[in-house]
C-alpha positions as CSV (number, residue, x, y, z in Angstrom):
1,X,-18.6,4.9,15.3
2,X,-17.7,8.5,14.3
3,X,-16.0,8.2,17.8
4,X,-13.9,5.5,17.2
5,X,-12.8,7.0,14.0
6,X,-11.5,10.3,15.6
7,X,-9.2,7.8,17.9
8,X,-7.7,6.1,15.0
9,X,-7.0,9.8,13.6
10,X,-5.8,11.0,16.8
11,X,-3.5,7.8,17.1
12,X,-5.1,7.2,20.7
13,X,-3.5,2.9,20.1
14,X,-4.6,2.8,24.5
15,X,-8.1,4.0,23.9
16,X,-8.7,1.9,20.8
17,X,-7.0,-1.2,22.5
18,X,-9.4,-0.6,25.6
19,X,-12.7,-0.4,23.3
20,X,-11.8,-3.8,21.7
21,X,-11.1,-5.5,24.7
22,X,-14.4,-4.4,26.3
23,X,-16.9,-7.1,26.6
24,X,-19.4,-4.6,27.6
25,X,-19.7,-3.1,24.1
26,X,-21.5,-3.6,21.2
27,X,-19.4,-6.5,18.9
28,X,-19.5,-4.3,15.8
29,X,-17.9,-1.8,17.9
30,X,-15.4,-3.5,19.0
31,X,-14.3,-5.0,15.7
32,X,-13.9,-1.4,14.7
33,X,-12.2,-0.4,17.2
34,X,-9.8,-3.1,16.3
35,X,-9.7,-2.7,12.7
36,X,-8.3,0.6,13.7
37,X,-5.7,-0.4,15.8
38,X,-4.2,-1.7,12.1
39,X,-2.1,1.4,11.7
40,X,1.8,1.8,12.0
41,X,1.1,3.9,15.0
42,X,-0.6,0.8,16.9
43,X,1.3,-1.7,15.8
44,X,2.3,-2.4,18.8
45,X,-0.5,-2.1,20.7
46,X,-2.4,-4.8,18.3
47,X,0.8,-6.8,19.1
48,X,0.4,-6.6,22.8
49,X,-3.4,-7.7,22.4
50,X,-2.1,-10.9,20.1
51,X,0.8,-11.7,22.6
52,X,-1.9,-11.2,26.0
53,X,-4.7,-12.9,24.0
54,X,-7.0,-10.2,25.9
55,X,-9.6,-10.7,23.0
56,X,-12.6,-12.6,22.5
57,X,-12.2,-15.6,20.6
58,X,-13.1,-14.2,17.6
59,X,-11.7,-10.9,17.5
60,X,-8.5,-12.6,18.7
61,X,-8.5,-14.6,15.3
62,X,-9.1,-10.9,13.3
63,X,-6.5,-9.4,15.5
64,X,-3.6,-12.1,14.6
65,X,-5.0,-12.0,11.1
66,X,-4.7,-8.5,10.7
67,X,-1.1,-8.3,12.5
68,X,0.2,-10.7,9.5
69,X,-1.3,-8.6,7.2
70,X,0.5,-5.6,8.3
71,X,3.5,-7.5,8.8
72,X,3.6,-8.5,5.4
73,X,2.8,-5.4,3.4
């Protein structure tokens, strides 16, 4: 997890992106990983996961949830 966190303070939007769409992870992991992507520097990554629905149904939901939160704050 401490991981994870350095990405999302590194801005590394293709790394975090990656981790969340990995299957082969841990699923508290990869909601982390995509919680983090919830940053003005990965907007557009967490976007691009929405758009390609390259998500797990669930995470897709949290994903497109927390896209219209960013989009309106």
């Amino acid at each position: 997890m401490d991981a994870i966190h350095e990405l999302k303070l590194a801005n590394e939007c293709d790394e975090l992106a990656r981790l969340a769409s990995n299957n082969d992870i841990d699923d508290q992991l990869r909601q982390q990983a995509l919680r983090s992507l919830g940053t003005a520097q990965c907007d557009s990554m967490l976007r691009k996961l929405v758009e390609d629905k390259s998500l797990q149904q669930s995470l897709q939901e949290k994903a497109k949830n927390l896209l219209s939160e960013m989009e309106s704050s």
